[in-house]
C-alpha positions as a LaTeX table, in Angstrom:
\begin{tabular}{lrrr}
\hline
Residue & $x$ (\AA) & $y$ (\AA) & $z$ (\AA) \\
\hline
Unk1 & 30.94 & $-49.71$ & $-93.61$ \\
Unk2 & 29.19 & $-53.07$ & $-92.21$ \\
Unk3 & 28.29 & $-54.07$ & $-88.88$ \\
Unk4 & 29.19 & $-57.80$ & $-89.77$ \\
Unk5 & 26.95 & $-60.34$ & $-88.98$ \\
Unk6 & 23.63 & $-61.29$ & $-87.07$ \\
Unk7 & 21.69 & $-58.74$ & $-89.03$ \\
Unk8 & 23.39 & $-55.90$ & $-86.84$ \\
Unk9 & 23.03 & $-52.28$ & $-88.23$ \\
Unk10 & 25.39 & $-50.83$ & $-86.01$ \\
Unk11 & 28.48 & $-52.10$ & $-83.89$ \\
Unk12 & 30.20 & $-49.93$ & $-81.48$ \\
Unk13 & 33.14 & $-52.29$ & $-79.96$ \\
Unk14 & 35.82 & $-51.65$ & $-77.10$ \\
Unk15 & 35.10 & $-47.84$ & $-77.03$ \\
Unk16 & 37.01 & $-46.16$ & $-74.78$ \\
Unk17 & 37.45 & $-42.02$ & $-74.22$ \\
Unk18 & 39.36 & $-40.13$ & $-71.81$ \\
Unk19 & 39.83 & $-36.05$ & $-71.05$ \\
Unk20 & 42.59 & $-34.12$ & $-69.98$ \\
Unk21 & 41.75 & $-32.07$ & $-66.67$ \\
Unk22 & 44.04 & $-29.55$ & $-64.98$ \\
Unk23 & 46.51 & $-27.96$ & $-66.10$ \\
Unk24 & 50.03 & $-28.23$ & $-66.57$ \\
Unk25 & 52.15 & $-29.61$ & $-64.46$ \\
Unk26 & 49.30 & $-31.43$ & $-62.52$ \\
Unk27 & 47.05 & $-32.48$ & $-65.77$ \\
Unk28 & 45.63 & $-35.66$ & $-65.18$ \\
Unk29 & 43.71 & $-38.18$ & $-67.94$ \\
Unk30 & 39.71 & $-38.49$ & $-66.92$ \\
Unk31 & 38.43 & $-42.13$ & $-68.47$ \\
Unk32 & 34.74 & $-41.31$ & $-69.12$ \\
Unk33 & 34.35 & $-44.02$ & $-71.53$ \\
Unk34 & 36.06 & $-47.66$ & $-70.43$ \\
Unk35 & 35.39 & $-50.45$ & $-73.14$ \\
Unk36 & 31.87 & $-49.42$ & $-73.91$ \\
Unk37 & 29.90 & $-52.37$ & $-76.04$ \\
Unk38 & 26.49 & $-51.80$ & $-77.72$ \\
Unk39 & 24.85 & $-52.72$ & $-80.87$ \\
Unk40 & 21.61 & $-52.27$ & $-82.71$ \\
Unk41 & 20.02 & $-54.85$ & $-84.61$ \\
Unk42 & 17.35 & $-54.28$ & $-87.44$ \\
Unk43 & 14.48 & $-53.71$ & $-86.16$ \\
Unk44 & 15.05 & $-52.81$ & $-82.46$ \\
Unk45 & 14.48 & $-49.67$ & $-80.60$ \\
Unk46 & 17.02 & $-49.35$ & $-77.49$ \\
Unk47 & 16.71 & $-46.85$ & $-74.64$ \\
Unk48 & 20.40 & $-45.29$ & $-73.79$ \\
Unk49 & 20.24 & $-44.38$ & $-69.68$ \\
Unk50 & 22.77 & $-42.62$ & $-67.46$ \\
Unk51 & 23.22 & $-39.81$ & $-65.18$ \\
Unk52 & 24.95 & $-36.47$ & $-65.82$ \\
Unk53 & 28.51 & $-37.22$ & $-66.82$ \\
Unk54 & 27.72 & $-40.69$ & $-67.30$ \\
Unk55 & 29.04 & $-40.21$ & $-70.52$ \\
Unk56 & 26.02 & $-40.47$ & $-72.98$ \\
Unk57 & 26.84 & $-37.33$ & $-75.18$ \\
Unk58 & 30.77 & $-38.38$ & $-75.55$ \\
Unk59 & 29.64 & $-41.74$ & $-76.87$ \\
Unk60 & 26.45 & $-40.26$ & $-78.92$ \\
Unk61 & 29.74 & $-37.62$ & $-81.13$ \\
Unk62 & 31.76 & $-41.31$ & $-81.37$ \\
Unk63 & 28.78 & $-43.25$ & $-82.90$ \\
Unk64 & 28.03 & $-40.34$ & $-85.41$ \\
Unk65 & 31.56 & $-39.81$ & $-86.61$ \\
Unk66 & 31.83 & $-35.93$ & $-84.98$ \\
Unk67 & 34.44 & $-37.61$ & $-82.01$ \\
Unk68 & 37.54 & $-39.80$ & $-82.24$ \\
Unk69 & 37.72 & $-42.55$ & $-79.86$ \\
Unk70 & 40.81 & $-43.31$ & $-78.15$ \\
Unk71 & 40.21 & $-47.04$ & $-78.54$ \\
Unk72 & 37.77 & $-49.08$ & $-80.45$ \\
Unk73 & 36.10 & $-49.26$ & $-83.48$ \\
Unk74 & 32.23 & $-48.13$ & $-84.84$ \\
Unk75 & 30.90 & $-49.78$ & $-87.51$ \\
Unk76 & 27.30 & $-48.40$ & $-89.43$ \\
Unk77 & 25.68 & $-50.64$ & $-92.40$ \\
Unk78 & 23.34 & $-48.23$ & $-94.18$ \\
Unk79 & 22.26 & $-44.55$ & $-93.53$ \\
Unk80 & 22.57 & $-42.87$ & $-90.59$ \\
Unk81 & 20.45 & $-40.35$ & $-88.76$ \\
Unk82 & 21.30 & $-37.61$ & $-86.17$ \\
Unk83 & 19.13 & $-35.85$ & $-84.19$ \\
Unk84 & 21.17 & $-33.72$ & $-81.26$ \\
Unk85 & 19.93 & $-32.71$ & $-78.30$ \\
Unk86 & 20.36 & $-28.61$ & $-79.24$ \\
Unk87 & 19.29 & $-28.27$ & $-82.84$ \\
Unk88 & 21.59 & $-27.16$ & $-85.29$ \\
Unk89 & 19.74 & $-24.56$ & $-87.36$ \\
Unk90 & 20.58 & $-21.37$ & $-89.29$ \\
Unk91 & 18.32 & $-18.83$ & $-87.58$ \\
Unk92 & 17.44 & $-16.87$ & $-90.92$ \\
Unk93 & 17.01 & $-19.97$ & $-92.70$ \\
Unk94 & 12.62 & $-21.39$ & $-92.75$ \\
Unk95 & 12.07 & $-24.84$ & $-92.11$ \\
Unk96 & 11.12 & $-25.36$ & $-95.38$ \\
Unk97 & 14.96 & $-23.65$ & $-96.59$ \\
Unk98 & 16.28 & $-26.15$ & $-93.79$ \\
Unk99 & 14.65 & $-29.53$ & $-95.36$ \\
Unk100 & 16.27 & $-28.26$ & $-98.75$ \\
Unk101 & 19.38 & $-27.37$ & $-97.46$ \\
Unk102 & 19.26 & $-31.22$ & $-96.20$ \\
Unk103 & 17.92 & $-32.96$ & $-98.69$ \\
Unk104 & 20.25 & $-31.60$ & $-100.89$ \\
Unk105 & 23.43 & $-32.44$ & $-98.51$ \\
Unk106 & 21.82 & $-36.43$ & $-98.41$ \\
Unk107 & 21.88 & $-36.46$ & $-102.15$ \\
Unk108 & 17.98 & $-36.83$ & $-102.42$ \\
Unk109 & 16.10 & $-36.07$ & $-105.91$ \\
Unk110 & 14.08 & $-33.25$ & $-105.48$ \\
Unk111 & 11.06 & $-34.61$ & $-105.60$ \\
Unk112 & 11.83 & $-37.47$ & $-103.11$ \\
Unk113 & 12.93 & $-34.57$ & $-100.52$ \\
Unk114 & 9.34 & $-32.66$ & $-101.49$ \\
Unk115 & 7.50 & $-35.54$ & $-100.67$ \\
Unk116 & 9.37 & $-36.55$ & $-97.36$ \\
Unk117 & 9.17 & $-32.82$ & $-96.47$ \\
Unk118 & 5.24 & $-32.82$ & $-96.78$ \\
Unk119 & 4.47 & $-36.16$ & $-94.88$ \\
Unk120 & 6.97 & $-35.25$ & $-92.31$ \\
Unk121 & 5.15 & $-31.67$ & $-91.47$ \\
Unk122 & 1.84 & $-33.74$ & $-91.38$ \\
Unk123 & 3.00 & $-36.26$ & $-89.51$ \\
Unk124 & 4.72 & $-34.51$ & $-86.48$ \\
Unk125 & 2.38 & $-31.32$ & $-86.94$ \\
Unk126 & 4.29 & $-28.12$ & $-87.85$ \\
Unk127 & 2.96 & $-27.64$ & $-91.50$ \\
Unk128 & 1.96 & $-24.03$ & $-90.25$ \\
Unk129 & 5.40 & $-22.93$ & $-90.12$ \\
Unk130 & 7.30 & $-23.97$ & $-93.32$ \\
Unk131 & 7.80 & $-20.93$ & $-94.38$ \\
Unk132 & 8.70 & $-19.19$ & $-90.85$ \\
Unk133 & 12.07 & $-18.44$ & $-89.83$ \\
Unk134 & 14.10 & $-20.82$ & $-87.31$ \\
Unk135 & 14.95 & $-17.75$ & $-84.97$ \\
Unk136 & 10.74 & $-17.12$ & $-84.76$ \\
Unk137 & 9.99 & $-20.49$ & $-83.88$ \\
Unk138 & 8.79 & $-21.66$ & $-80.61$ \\
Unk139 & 11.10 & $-24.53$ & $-78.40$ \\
Unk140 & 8.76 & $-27.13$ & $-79.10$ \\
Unk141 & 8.50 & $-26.38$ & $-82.77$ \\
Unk142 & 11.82 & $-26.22$ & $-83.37$ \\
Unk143 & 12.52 & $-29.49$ & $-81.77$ \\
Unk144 & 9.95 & $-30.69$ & $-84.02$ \\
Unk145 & 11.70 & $-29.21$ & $-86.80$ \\
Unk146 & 15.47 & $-31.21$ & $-85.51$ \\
Unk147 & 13.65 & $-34.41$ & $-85.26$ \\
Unk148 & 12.43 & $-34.20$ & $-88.76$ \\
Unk149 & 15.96 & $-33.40$ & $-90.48$ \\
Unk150 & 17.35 & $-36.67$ & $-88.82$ \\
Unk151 & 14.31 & $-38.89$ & $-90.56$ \\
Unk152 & 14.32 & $-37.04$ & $-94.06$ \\
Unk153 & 16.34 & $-39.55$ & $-95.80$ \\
Unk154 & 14.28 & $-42.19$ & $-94.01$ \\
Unk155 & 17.80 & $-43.68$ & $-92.53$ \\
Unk156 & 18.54 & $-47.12$ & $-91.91$ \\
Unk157 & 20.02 & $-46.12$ & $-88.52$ \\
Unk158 & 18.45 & $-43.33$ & $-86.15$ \\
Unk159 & 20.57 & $-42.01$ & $-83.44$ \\
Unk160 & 18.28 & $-39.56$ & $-81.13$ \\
Unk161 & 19.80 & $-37.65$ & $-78.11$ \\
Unk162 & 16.98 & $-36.35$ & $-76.13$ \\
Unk163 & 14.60 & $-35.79$ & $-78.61$ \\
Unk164 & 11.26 & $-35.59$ & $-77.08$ \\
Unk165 & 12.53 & $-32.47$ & $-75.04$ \\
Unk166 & 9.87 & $-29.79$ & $-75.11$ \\
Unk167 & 7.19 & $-31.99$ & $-76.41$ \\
Unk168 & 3.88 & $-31.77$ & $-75.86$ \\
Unk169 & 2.10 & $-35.19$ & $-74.86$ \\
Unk170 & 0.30 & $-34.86$ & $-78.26$ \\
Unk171 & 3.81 & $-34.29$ & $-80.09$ \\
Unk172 & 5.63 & $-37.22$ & $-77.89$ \\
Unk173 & 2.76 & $-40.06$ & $-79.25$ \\
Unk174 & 3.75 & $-38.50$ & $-82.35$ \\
Unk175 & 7.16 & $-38.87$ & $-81.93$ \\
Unk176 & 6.81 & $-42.79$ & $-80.56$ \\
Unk177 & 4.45 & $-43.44$ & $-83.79$ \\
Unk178 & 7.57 & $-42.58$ & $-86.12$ \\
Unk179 & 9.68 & $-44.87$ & $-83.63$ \\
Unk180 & 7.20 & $-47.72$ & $-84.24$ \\
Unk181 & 6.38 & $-47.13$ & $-88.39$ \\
Unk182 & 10.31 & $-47.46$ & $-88.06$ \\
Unk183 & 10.82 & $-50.61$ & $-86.42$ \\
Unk184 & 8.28 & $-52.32$ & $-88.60$ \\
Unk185 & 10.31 & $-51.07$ & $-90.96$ \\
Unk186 & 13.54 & $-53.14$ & $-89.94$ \\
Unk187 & 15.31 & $-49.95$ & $-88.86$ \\
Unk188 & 17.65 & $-49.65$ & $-85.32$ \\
Unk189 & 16.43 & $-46.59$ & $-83.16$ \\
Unk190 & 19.09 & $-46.02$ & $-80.46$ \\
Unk191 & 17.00 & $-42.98$ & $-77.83$ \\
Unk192 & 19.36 & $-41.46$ & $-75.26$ \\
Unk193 & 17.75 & $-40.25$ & $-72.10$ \\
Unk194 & 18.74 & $-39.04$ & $-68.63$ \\
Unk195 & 16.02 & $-41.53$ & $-67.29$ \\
Unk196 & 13.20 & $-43.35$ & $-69.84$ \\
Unk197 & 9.35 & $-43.61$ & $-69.57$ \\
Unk198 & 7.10 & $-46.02$ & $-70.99$ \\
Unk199 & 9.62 & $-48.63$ & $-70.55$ \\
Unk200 & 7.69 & $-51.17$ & $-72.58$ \\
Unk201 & 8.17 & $-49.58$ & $-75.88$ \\
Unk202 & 11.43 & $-50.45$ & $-76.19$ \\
Unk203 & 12.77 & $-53.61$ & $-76.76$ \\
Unk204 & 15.81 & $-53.21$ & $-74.18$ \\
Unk205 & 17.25 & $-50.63$ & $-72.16$ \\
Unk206 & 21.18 & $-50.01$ & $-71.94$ \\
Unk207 & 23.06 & $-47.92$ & $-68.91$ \\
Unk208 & 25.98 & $-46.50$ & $-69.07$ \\
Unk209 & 27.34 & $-46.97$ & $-65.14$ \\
Unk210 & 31.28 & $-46.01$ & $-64.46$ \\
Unk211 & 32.40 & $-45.69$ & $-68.14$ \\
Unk212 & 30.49 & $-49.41$ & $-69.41$ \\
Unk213 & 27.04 & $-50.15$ & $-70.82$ \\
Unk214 & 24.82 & $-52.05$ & $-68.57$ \\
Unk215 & 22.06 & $-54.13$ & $-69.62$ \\
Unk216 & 19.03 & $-53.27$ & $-67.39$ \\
\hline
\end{tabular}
C-alpha cells in the first residue's frame, strides 16, 4: 500500500470505531472512535495524547492491521513496526531465540538479522541477557527486549504504544537516541502516551479528545 502524496508514510483517514455495551435487549453502540484523521510524514516523530478510554489503543490495533475499522481507510508505504504496550514474548523462548524467530518472520538474510541483533543489544544495553529466558527477565529488560523486535527490520514506519514504560532514565535517552538516528533517517515515529515529556523532541503532538485527533 501507499500513503499517496506529500511524501506521507502513513494515512489513517475518516476512522471511525464503535462497541457494543449491554446486553440484549438494551445493547447499545459506544462510538470511541468518530472520524479520526492523522498522518505521518517522512521524517517526523509525533506524540499520540489522550486519557484512559480516549481511545489510543483501539486506533493503535486499526493502524497495525490487528482491528477492523467500521469506517475509513489506513494506508502504510513501506515497512511497518509494532511495538505494544505488553510485550508479546514466548516465556521459554531467549532473546536471542526471539530476534530469530523475528527476523525470520520479516524475511531478513541471516546475516542481516545477526548484525541488527548485535547493534541493537549494544545500543539499548541488554547484551548480558541474549541467551536468558523471557520468563527470567526483569520488566525493564524485557521492555527493552519489545522495543528492539519492532526496529529489527529497521522499518520505514514505527508505531510505539507506551514504550518507554519501565525505563530507566539511562534506557529512556537510549530509547529517544533511536527516535532521533530514525528521523534523520527519513522514517515516521508515531509514540502513544497517556501524557508526553520533553515536549520539544517531537515535531507535533496529536490528542485524541471525544473520539477526534486534536492538534495541540
Amino acid at each position: 500500500m501507499t500513503a499517496g502524496r506529500e511524501g506521507l508514510l502513513l494515512r489513517a483517514t475518516g476512522i471511525e470505531k464503535s462497541y457494543r455495551r449491554g446486553t440484549w435487549p438494551s445493547r447499545h453502540r459506544l462510538p470511541v472512535l468518530r472520524g479520526v484523521d492523522l498522518s505521518l510524514a517522512a521524517g517526523e516523530v509525533v506524540g499520540l495524547v489522550g486519557e484512559n478510554g480516549a481511545g489510543k489503543s483501539t486506533l493503535m490495533k486499526i493502524l497495525v492491521g490487528a482491528l477492523a475499522p467500521d469506517a475509513g481507510s489506513v494506508t502504510c508505504a513501506g515497512r511497518l513496526g509494532h511495538c505494544p504496550q505488553e510485550p508479546v514474548v514466548y516465556e521459554r523462548l531467549t532473546c536471542d531465540e526471539h530476534f530469530e524467530l523475528f527476523g525470520r518472520a520479516y524475511g531478513l538474510a541471516d546475516q542481516a538479522e545477526r548484525h541488527a541483533r548485535r547493534r541493537l543489544y549494544e545500543e539499548l544495553g541488554f547484551e548480558r541477557y541474549a541467551a536468558v529466558r523471557t520468563d527470567r527477565l526483569s520488566g525493564g529488560t524485557l521492555a527493552k527486549l519489545n522495543l528492539g523486535l519492532a526496529l529489527l527490520a529497521d522499518p520505514e514506519v514505527l508505531l510505539l504504544d507506551e514504550p518507554y514504560a519501565g525505563f530507566d532514565f539511562d534506557t529512556y535517552l537510549r530509547f529517544w537516541a533511536q527516535v532521533a538516528e530514525r528521523r534523520e533517517q527519513g522514517r515516521a515515529v508515531l509514540v502513544i502516551s497517556h501524557f508526553v515529556t520533553d515536549e520539544e523532541r517531537f515535531d507535533r503532538i496529536v490528542e485524541l479528545r471525544d473520539g477526534r485527533a486534536v492538534r495541540r
